[in-house]
N, C-alpha and C positions, 0 to 999 in steps of 0.2 A: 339625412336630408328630409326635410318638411314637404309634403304632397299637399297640392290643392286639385280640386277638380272644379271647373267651370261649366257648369249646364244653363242652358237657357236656349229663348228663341233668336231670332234675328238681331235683338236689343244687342245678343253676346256676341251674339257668331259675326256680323258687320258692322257692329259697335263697338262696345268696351272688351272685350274678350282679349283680340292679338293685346291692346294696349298694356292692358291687366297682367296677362301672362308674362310679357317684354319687363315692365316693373318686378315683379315676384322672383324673375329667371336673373336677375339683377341680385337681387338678396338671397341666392342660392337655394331657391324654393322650386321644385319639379314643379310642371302645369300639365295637367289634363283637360282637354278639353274636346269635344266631339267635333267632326267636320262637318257635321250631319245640324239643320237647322230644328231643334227639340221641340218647336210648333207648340201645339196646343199640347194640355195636361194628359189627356191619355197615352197620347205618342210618348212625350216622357217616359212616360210609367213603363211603356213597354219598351223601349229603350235601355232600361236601366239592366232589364236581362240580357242582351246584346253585350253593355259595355259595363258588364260586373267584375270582368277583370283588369280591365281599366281603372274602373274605381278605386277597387280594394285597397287599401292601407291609404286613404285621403285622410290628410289630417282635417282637413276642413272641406267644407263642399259649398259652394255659392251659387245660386241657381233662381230662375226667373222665368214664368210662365203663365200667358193670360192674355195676349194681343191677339193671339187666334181665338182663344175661347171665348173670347168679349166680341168677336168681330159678327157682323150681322153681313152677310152679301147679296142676300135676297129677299131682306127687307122681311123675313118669318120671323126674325129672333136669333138672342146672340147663339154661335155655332156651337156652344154646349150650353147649359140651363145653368144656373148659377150653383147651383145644388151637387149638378153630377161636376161642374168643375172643382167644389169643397171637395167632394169624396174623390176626386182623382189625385187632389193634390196632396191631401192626408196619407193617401197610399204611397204617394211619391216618399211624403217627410218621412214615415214611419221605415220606409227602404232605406234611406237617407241616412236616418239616425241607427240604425244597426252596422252601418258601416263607420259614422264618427260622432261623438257629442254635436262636433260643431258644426253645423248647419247652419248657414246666411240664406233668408229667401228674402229676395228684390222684389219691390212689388213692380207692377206693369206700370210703366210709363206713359204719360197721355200721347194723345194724338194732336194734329193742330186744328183749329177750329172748323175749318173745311172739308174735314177726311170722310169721303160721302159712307162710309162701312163702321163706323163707330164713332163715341164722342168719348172727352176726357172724362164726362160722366157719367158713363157706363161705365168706364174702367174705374173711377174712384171707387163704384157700389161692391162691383167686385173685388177689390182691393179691403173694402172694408170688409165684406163679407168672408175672407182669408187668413185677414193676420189674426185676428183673434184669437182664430183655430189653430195656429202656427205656432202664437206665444205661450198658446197652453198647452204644447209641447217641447217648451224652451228651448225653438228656433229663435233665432237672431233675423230681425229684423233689420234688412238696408233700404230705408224708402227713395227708392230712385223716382219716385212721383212724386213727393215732395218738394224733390231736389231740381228737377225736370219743369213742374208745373207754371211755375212765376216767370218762367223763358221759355216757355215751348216754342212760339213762336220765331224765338230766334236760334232756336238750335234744333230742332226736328228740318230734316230736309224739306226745301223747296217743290222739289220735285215729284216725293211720292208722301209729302204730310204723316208719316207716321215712323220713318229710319232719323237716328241721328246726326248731324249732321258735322264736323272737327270739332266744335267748338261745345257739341253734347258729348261726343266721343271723348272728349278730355275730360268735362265737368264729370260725367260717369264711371271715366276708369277712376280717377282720383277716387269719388267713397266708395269703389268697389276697391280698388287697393286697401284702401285704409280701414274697411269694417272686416276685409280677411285678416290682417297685419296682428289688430285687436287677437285670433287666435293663436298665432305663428310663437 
């Protein structure tokens, strides 16, 4: 039987995560996934020694991290520097990829135009400032900000401008299904 493991923050855990997992559990694929919301990129990192026996034997791992590290709340600057967020998440891939080739990292997802704690253009910079670093360690790329960007408005929640909302939850599991599938 085929393992996936699902890490991520809020995007996964009250997003695409249950969806994702219910499709895979479908085609006879085990899902791991944390109950615990994997926040910003250090928490990850240090996470990953918590839930290394969970991990182990993931044929593939897909993972998303950056709405806390981008986020500004008091107006000093986003809540990691864009720098220690590269080096937190490089530590994550390199963990990542000793447990399987195939690593999928999401990038972070915009927010909607109002969201007073960050915009979608902070997270594009840091978005660009990641993959790069990602694909020259042949992680697989799934750009859920992309995908997200041209409808944020209609699919990020009403209510807190930065969760999504059925209608993103679908758009979301759907390429999170289908760039794990591409491993399976």
């Amino acid at each position: 039987m085929k393992k996936v493991t699902l890490l991520g923050d809020s995007i996964r855990m009250i997003g695409y995560g249950n969806a994702v997992a219910e499709m895979l559990g479908k085609e006879g694929v085990e899902v791991f996934q944390p109950d615990d919301n994997c926040r910003f990129a250090k928490y990850t990192l240090r996470m990953l020694f918590d839930l290394k026996e969970q991990i182990a034997g993931s044929d593939v791992i897909h993972w998303n991290n950056g709405l806390w590290d981008v986020t500004d709340l008091f107006g000093d600057g986003q809540f990691s520097s864009t720098e220690e967020y590269c080096e937190n998440m490089l530590r994550i891939a390199d963990n990542l990829l000793k447990i399987t080739p195939n690593v999928i990292f999401a990038t972070t997802t915009p927010v909607r135009n109002n969201y007073p704690y960050q915009t979608a253009e902070d997270i594009a910079r840091l978005n660009a400032a990641i993959v790069p670093l990602l694909k020259a360690k042949n992680i697989a790329i799934n750009d859920l900000y992309g995908l997200i960007y041209p409808v944020k408005e209609e699919v990020i929640r009403d209510d807190d401008l930065i969760h999504l909302n059925e209608k993103g939850i679908e758009l979301c599991s759907k390429q999170v299904f289908d760039s794990i599938k591409k491993f399976l």
